[in-house]
C-alpha positions in Angstrom: -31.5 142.3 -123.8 -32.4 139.0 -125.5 -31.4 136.9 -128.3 -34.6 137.6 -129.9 -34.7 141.2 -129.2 -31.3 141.7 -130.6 -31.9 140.3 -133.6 -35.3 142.6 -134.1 -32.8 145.7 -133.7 -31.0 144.3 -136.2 -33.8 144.1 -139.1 -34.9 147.6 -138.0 -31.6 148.7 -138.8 -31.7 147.2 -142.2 -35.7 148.7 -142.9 -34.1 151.9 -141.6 -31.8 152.1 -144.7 -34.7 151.0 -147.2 -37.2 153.4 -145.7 -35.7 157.1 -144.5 -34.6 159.2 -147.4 -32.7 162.1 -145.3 -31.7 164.8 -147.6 -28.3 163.2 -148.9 -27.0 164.4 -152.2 -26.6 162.2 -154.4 -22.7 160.9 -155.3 -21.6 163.1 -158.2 -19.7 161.8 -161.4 -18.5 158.0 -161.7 -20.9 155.7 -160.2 -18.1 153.4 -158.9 -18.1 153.7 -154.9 -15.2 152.9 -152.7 -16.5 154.4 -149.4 -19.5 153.8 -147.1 -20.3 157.5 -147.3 -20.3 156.9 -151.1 -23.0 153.9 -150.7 -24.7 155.5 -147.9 -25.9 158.1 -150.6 -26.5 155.8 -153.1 -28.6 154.0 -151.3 -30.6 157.4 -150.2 -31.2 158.3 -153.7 -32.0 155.2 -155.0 -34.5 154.7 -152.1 -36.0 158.2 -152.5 -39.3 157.0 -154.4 -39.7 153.9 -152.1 -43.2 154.8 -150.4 -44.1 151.5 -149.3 -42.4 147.9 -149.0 -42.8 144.0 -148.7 -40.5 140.9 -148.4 -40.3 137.8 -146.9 -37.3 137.1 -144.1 -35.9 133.4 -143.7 -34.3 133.3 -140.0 -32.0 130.6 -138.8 -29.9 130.7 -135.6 -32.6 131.7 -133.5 -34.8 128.6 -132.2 -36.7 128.1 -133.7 -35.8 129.2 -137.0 -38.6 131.6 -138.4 -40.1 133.0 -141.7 -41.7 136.1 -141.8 -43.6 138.6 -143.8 -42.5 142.1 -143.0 -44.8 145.0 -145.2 -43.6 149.0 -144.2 -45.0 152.4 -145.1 -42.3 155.2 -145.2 -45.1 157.6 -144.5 -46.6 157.5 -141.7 -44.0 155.5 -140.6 -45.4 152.1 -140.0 -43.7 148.4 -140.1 -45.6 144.9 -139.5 -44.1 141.8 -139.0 -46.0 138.5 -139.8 -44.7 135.4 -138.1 -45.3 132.3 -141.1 -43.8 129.8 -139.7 -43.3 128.1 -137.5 -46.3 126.4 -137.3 -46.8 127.4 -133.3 -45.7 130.9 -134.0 -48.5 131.4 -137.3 -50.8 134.7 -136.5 -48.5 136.2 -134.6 -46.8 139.5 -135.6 -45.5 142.8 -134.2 -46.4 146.1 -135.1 -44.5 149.2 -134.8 -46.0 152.8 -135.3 -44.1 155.9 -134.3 -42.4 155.2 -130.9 -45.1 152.1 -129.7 -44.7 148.7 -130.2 -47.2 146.3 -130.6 -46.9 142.6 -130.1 -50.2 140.6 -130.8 -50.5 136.5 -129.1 -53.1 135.2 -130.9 -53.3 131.8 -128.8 -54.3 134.4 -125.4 -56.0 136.9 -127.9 -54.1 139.8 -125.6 -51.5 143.0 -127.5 -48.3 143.3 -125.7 -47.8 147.4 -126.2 -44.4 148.5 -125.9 -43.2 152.3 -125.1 -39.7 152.3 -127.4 -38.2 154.8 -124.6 -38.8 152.7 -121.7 -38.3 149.0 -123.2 -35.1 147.1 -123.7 -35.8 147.5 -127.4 -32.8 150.3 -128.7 -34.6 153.4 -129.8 -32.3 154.3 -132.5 -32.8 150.9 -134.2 -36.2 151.1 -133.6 -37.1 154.3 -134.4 -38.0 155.2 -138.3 -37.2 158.9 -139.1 -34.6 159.9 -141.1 -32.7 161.9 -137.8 -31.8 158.7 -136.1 -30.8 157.2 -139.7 -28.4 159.8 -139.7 -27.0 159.9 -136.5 -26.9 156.2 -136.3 -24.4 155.9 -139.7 -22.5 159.1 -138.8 -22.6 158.4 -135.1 -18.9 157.5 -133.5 -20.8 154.5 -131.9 -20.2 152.6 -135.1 -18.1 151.7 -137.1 -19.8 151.2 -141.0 -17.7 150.0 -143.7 -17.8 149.2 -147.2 -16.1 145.8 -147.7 -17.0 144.8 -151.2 -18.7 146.0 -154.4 -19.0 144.1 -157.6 -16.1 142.7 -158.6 -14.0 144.2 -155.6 -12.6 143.6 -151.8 -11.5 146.5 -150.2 -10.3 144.6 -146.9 -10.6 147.3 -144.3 -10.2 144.7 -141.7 -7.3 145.0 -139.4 -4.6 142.1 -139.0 -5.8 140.8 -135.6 -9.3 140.5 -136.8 -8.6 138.5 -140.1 -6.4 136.3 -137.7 -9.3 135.7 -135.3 -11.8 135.1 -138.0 -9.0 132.7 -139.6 -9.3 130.5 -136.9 -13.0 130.2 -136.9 -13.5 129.0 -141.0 -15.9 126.2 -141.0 -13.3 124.0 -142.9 -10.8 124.2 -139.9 -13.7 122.9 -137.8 -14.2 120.1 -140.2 -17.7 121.3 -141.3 -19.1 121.5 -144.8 -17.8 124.6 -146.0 -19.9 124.4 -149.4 -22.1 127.5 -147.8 -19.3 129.3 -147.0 -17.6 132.8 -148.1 -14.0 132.1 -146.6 -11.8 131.8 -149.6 -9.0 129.3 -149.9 -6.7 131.9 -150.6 -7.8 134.7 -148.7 -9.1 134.4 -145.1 -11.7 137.7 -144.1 -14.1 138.1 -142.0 -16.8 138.5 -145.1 -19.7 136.2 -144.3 -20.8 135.5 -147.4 -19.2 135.8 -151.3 -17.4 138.7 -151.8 -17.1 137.7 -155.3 -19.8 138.1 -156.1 -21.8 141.0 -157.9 -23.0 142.2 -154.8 -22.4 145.1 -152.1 -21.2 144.4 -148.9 -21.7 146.7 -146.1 -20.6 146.2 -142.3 -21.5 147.6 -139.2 -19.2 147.3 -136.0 -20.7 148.8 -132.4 -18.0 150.9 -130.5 -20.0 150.9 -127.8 -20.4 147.8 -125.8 -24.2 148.2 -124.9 -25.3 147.1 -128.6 -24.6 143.7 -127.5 -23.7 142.2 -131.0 -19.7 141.8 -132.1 -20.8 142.4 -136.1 -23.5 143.4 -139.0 -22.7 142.3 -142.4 -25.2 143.6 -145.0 -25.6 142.1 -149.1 -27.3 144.6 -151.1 -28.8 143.8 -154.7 -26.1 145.6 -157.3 -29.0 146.5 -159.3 -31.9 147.5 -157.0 -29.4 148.2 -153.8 -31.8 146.7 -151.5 -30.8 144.5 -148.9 -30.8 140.7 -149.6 -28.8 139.0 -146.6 -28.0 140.7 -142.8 -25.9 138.2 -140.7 -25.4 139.5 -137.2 -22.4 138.3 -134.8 -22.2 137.9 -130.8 -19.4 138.2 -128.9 -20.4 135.4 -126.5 -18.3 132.3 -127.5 -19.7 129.6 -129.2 -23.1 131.5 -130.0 -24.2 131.1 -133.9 -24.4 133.9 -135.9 -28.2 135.1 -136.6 -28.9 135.1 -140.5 -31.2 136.3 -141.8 -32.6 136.0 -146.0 -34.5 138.7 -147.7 -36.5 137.3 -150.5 -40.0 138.1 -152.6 -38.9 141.9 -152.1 -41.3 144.5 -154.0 -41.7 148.1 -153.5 -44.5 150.7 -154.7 -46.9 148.0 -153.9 -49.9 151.0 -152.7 -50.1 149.2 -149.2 -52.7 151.0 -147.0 -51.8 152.3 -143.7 -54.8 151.5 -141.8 -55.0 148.3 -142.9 -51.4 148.1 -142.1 -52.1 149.6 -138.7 -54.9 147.3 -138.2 -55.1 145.7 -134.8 -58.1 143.6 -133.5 -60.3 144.5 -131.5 -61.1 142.2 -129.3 -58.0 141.6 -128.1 -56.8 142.4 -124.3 -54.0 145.4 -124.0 -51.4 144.7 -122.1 -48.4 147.5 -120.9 -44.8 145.4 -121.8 
């Protein structure tokens, strides 16, 4: 699998959490949440009256760095991706819609359609029902932790990982640390400021054939939707994928075949 494609299963993963309500209950009594179970359902019934969503995602540790305009329907479950910018990469976008992925090249005028079961591309990042929701967060395949709420750390980390993160802090490297989230005090593998008002969730793969060391999610306090996803490799030396989630808005009425909308004119290809 590819950088690229990589990073793609990682925003499905994060639409995944905006867009499948599946049946949780939601957390009885306080509202203060310690656990990821706990924010897991949370987040289900705060997203159970999403029908439809927009944002904009700023993307840097690719090359080139992108901007993008993703727009999802929760039923029927469709997602498009607009490429913004850059410049050679405006028109583009991807369209997914049930298990078929659609990539349109506007410079050829030709649709690149995926089969989800067949590609590269994991199914169960890809796929938007609430089943593989589930079984993805409940699965033994990863590990998802919650590693800050407002105000609080809860440093689930184990001692050889804080170590090894330690060792990478920007300010050790001599690089502007100014951006940073590693604390002067308290080394952890957080990514961004845990000090903030903010949730932090993090997703670890058990299994090797995800291809990414680490997932760190920010969600809004207020709205819990997602705000930051920064995505680690284990290759050495390769530069975490961030990604920014801005201009978010839900309820907007989007329509599905406009959504859906491909042109006609334009060759199919099998990918």
């Amino acid at each position: 699998m590819n950088r690229n494609n990589i990073f793609w299963a990682g925003i499905l993963l994060v639409l995944l959490l905006v867009l499948n309500p599946a049946g949780f209950r939601p957390v009885a009594g306080s509202e203060k949440m310690e656990t990821a179970d706990q924010f897991i359902e949370k987040l289900e019934e705060e997203y159970r009256e999403i029908e439809d969503f927009s944002a904009q995602l700023t993307i840097s540790g690719l090359e080139p760095p992108l901007r993008v305009k993703v727009q999802a329907i929760s039923e029927p479950r469709i997602l498009r991706v607009q490429y913004l910018s850059p410049p050679e990469m405006e028109g583009q976008f991807f369209l997914l819609e049930e298990d078929f992925l659609y990539q349109f090249m506007p410079a050829q005028n030709i649709i690149i359609k995926k089969d989800l079961k067949k590609s590269n591309i994991p199914v169960k990042a890809a796929n938007l029902t609430p089943d593989y929701l589930l079984e993805l967060v409940r699965s033994e395949e990863l590990e998802v932790s919650l590693v800050s709420s407002p105000g609080e750390l809860f440093f689930p980390w184990k001692k050889e990982d804080v170590l090894q993160f330690e060792m990478s802090a920007p300010w050790l490297r001599g690089e502007d640390s100014s951006n940073s989230a590693y604390d002067s005090d308290l080394v952890t593998p957080v990514s961004f400021d845990y000090g903030e008002d903010n949730y932090v969730l993090e997703v670890i793969p058990r299994d090797e054939g995800y291809q990414f060391a680490r997932q760190v999610i920010k969600f809004d306090p207020d709205s819990f939707l997602p705000r930051k996803l920064i995505t680690y490799f284990e290759e050495e030396g390769k530069e975490p994928v961030r990604t920014d989630v801005r201009e978010v808005q839900t309820n907007l009425g989007l329509d599905n075949e406009n959504l859906a909308r491909l042109p006609r004119d334009a060759e199919v290809i099998s990918g």
